[in-house]
C-alpha positions in Angstrom: 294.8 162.7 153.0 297.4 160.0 152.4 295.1 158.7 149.4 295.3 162.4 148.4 298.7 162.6 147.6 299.1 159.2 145.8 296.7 160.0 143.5 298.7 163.3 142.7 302.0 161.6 142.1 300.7 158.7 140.2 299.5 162.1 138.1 302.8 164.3 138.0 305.4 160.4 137.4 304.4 160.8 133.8 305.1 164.1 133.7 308.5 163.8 135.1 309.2 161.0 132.7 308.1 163.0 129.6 310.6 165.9 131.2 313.5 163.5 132.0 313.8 161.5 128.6 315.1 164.4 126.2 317.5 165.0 129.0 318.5 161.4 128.7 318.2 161.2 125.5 320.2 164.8 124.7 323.4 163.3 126.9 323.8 160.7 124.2 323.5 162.8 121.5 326.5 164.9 122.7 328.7 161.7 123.1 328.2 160.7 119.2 329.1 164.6 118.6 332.3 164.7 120.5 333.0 161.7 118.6 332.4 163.5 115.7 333.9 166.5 116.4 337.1 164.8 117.0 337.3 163.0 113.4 336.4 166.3 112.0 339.8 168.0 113.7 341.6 165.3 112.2 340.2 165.4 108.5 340.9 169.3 108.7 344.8 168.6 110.1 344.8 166.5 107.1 344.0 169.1 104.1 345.7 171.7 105.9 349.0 170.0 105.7 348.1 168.9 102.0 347.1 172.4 101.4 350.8 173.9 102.5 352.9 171.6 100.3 350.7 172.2 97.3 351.4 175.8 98.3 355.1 175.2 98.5 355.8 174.0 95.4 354.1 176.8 93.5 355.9 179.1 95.1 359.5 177.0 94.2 357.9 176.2 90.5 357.4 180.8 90.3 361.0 181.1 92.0 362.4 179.1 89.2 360.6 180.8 86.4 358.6 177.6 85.2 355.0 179.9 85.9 354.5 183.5 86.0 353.0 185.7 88.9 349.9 185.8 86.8 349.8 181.9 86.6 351.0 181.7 89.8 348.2 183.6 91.3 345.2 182.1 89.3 346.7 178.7 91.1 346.8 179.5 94.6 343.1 180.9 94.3 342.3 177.7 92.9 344.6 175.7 95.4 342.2 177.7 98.6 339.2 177.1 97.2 339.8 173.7 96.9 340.3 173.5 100.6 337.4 175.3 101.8 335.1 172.7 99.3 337.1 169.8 101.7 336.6 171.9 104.6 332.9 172.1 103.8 332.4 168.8 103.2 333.9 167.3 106.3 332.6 169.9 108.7 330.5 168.1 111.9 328.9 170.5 114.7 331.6 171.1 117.4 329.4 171.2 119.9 325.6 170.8 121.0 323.9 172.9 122.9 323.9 173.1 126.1 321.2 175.7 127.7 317.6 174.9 128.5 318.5 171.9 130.7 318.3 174.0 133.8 314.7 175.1 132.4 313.8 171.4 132.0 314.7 170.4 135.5 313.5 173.7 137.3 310.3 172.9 135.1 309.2 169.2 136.7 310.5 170.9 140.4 307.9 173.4 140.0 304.9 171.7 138.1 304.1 169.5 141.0 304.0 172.1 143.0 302.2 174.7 140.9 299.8 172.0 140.8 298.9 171.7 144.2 298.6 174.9 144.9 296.2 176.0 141.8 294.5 172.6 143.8 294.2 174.6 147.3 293.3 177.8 145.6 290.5 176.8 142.9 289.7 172.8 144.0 287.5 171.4 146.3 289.8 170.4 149.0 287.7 172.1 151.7 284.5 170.1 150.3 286.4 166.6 150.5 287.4 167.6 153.9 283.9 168.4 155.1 283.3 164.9 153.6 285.6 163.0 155.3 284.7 164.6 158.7 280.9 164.0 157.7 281.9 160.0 157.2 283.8 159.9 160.6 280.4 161.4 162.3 278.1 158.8 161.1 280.6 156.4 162.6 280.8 158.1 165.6 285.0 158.9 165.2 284.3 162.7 166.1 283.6 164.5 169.6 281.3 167.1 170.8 284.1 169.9 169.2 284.4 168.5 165.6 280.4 167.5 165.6 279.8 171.4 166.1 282.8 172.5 163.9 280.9 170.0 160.9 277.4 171.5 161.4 279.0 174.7 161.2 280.6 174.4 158.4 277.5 173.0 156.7 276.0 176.4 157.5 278.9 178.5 156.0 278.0 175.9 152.8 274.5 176.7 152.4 275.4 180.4 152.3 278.5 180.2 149.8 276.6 177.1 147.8 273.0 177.8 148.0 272.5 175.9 145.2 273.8 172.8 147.3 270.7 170.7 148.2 272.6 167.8 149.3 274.8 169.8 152.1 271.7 171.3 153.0 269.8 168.2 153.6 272.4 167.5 155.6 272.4 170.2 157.6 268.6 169.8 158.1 269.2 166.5 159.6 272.0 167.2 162.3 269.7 170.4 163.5 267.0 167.7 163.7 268.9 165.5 165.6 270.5 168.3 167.8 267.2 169.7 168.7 267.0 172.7 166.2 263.4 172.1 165.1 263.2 175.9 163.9 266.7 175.7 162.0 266.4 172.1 160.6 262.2 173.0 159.5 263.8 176.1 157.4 266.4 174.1 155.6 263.6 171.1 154.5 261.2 173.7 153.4 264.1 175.5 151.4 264.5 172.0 149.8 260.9 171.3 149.1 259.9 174.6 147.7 262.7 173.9 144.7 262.3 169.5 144.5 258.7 169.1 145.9 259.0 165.3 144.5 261.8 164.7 147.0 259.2 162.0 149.0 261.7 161.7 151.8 262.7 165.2 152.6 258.6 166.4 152.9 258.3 163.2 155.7 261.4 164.3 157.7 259.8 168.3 157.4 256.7 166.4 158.5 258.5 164.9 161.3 260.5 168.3 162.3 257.0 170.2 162.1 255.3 167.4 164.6 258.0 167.5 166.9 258.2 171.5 166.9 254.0 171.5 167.3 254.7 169.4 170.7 254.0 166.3 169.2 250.5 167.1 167.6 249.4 166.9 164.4 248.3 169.7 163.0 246.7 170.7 159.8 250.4 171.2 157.9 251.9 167.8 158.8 248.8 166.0 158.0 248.9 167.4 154.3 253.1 167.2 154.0 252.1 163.5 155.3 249.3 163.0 152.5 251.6 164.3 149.9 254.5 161.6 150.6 251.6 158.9 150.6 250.5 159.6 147.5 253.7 160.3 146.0 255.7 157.0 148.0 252.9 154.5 149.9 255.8 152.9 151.2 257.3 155.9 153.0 258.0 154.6 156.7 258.2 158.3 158.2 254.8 159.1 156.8 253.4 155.9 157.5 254.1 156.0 161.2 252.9 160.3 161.3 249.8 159.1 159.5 249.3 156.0 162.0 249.5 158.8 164.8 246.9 161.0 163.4 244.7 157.9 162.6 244.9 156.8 166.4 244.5 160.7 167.8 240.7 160.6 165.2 240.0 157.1 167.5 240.5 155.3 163.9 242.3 152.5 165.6 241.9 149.7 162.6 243.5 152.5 160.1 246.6 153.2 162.9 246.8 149.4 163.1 247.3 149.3 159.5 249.9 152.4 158.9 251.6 151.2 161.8 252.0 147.4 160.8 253.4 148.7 156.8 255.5 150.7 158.7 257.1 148.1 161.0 257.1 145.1 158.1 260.1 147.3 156.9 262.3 147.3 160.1 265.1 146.1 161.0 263.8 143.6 163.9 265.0 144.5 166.8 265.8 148.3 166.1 264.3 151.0 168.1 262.2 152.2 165.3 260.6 148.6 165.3 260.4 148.2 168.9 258.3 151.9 168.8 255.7 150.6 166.1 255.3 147.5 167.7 253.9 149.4 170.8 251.9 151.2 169.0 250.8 148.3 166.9 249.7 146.5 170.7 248.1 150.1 171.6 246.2 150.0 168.4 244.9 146.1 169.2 244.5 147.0 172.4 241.8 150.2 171.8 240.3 147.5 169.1 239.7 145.2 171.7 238.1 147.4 174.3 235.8 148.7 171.5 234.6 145.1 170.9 236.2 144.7 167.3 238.5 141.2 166.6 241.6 141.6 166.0 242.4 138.7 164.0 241.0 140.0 160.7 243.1 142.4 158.2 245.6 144.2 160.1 247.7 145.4 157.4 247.5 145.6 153.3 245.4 148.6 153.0 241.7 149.4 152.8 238.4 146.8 153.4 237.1 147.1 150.0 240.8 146.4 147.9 238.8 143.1 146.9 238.1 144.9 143.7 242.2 145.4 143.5 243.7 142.8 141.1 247.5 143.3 142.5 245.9 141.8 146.4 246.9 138.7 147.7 244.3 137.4 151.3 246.6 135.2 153.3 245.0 133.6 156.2 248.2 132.6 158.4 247.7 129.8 161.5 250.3 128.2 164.3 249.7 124.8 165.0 249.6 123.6 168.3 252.7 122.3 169.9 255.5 125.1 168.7 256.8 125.9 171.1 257.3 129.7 170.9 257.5 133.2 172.9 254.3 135.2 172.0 256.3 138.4 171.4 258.5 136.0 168.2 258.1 138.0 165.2 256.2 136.6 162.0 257.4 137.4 158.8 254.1 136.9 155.8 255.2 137.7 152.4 255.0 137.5 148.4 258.1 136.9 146.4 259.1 135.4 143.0 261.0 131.6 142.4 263.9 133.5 140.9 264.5 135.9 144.3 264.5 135.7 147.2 263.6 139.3 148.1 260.1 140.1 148.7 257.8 141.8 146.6 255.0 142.3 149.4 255.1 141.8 153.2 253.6 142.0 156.3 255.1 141.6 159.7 253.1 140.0 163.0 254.0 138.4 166.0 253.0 135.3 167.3 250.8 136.5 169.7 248.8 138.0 166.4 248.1 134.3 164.8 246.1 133.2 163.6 245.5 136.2 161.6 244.6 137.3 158.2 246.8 139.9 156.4 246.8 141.5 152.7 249.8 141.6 150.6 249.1 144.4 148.2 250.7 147.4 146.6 251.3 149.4 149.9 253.6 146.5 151.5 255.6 146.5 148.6 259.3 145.9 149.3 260.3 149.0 147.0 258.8 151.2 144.4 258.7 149.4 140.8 259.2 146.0 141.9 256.1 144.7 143.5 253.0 142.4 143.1 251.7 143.9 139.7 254.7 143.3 138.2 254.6 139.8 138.4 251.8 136.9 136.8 252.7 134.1 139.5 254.6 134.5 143.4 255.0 132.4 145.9 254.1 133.0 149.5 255.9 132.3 152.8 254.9 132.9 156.4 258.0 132.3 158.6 257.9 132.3 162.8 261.7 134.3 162.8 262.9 132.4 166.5 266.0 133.7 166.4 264.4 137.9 165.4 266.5 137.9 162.3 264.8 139.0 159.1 266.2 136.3 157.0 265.8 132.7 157.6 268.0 130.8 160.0 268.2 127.4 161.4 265.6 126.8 163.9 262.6 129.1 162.3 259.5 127.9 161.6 258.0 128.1 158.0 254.9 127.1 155.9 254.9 128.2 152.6 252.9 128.5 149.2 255.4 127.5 146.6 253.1 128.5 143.4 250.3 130.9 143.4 249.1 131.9 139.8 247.4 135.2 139.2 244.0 133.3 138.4 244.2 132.2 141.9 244.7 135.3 143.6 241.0 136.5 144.5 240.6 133.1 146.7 241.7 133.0 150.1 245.1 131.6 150.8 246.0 129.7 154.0 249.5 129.0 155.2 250.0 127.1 158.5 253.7 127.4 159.8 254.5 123.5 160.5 257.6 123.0 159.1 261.3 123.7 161.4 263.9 125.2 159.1 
């Protein structure tokens, strides 16, 4: 709020300055005409005086006979209208004006606060408030009281603001959270029936749906899921829905796969990685009992993308003598020389090598920046000791530092043999 009220008197100290300078100014202005005024008085003293001896001796020059009356009167007309042409010509304003300096003053006193309140009454104070209290909540600065109080608020927003998708995303997403499948499944599908491109709201009201189903997939999650795949491949929510329904139909290899694109994106170490990874070991695990190797393809899409120009094969091997903890995750990807920021990539464990993975369209980083929009990458596999995503010292790396586009149908192999 503080920030609030700088920004409106940083706004009304012009204002105040435009009101104050003719008042300024104005004070001046009646010095130089007291100044004035008094040099008038004495100019006038002047011609008076002048004016009463001329007077004088026309009166002494009829008394003694030297002019008639008629004279007499034709020069005293002439005599005063000589002094009122002086008079004329040395007049100066006696005074300046004093009234509308009270209006000026009560003016800039009530501005600011006219201001503020038209603010209050036709702003959006209430919405930067919501804000703010939003802001603390996803930093966890707000109790049980002021969580309720926020959500609803949110709810008394979607009815005055229905045109408000944002507010009502989220809403959707603290009734998800709060266990209000039914509440937070009618605000997504309120969104989706007006933006049906919005990728990430159809995966969340994919999510809501599987968790209000009891955690089965049925026939409307599986579609909302196929619609964010072929809208955004890349779409964790989905991916990990679709490895579920892939598992439930015994398709093991295609869970694998969803399941691994999913968790090459997370944060290592988060609970949303730690949950793929399981299922990722379930998946290798129901492989393994149904007699199928687990060290070919497990992520990169479907067994016939040879045909797929923007595919990369990387077979990926651990020489002996690292000395390593089988769960140590393994980072494979594709990037450029000039960034360092992938453009495909699979994540393993160590316990998976050697393996063979495929970077490809669906590992892609992000949409519009990925393998087929590059003629030449280079490709890393790195054994992450330490968990972090990004290289540190004492990670193990092998790397392909130049691998033309005419080269990408043949096999690559990388063996991680070099300490960082």
């Amino acid at each position: 709020m503080i920030d609030l009220w700088l920004i409106l008197a940083l706004l009304l100290l012009p204002l105040a300055v435009i009101i104050a300078w003719p008042l300024l100014r104005a004070r001046g202005r009646g010095d130089r005409v007291i100044g004035m005024q008094v040099a008038g008085d004495s100019d006038l003293a002047t011609h008076t005086a002048l004016y009463r001896e001329h007077l004088a001796e026309l009166e002494a020059s009829r008394a003694s006979g030297v002019i008639d009356d008629v004279h007499y009167q034709s020069l005293k007309t002439e005599l005063a209208r000589k002094l009122l042409s002086e008079e004329r010509g040395g007049y100066r304003t006696a005074s300046a004006r004093q009234g509308g300096r009270g209006l000026l003053f009560g003016l800039a006193l009530l501005l600011p606060f006219a201001a503020v309140g038209l603010y209050f009454y036709w702003g959006s104070y209430s919405d930067l408030a919501l804000y703010r209290d939003i802001a603390a909540s996803q930093v966890g600065e707000t109790d049980m009281v002021a969580e309720a109080r926020i959500t609803q608020r949110l709810r008394a927003r979607t009815l005055s603001h229905p045109e408000d998708l944002t507010g009502r995303y989220v809403l959707a997403q603290r009734l998800l959270v709060s266990n209000d499948l039914q509440g937070a499944i009618g605000q997504y599908r309120y969104i989706v029936e007006r933006e049906p491109q919005a990728a990430n709201v159809r995966a969340e009201l994919a999510q809501a749906l599987f968790f209000a189903g009891g955690s089965k997939m049925t026939p409307e999650v599986v579609g909302e899921v196929n619609a964010v795949l072929s809208e955004q491949p890349g779409n964790t929510t989905a991916l990990g829905l679709a490895g579920i329904a892939a598992f439930e139909r015994e398709d093991f290899a295609a869970a694998r796969s969803h399941w691994q694109r999913a968790l090459a994106q997370m944060p290592p170490g988060s609970s949303a990685a730690q949950a793929l990874s399981a299922g990722v070991a379930r998946a290798e695990q129901a492989l393994a009992k149904a007699g199928v190797q687990t060290d070919v393809p497990v992520s990169g899409g479907v067994a016939d993308a040879g045909a797929d120009e923007n595919r990369i094969a990387v077979k990926v091997t651990l020489p002996e003598g690292v000395p390593v903890a089988p769960d140590t995750p393994v980072f494979i990807y594709a990037r450029t020389a000039d960034s360092p920021m992938p453009l495909a990539i699979v994540r393993l464990t160590a316990a998976d090598l050697p393996a063979e993975v495929v970077l490809d369209e669906s590992t892609a980083m992000m949409p519009g920046r990925s393998l087929k929009t590059v003629d030449q990458v280079q490709l890393v596999a790195r054994l992450a000791v330490n968990g972090n995503a990004r290289p540190a010292p004492g990670d193990w790396q092998g790397e392909v530092k130049t691998l033309p586009r005419s080269d990408w149908a043949k096999p690559a192999h990388i063996a991680i043999d070099q300490q960082i």
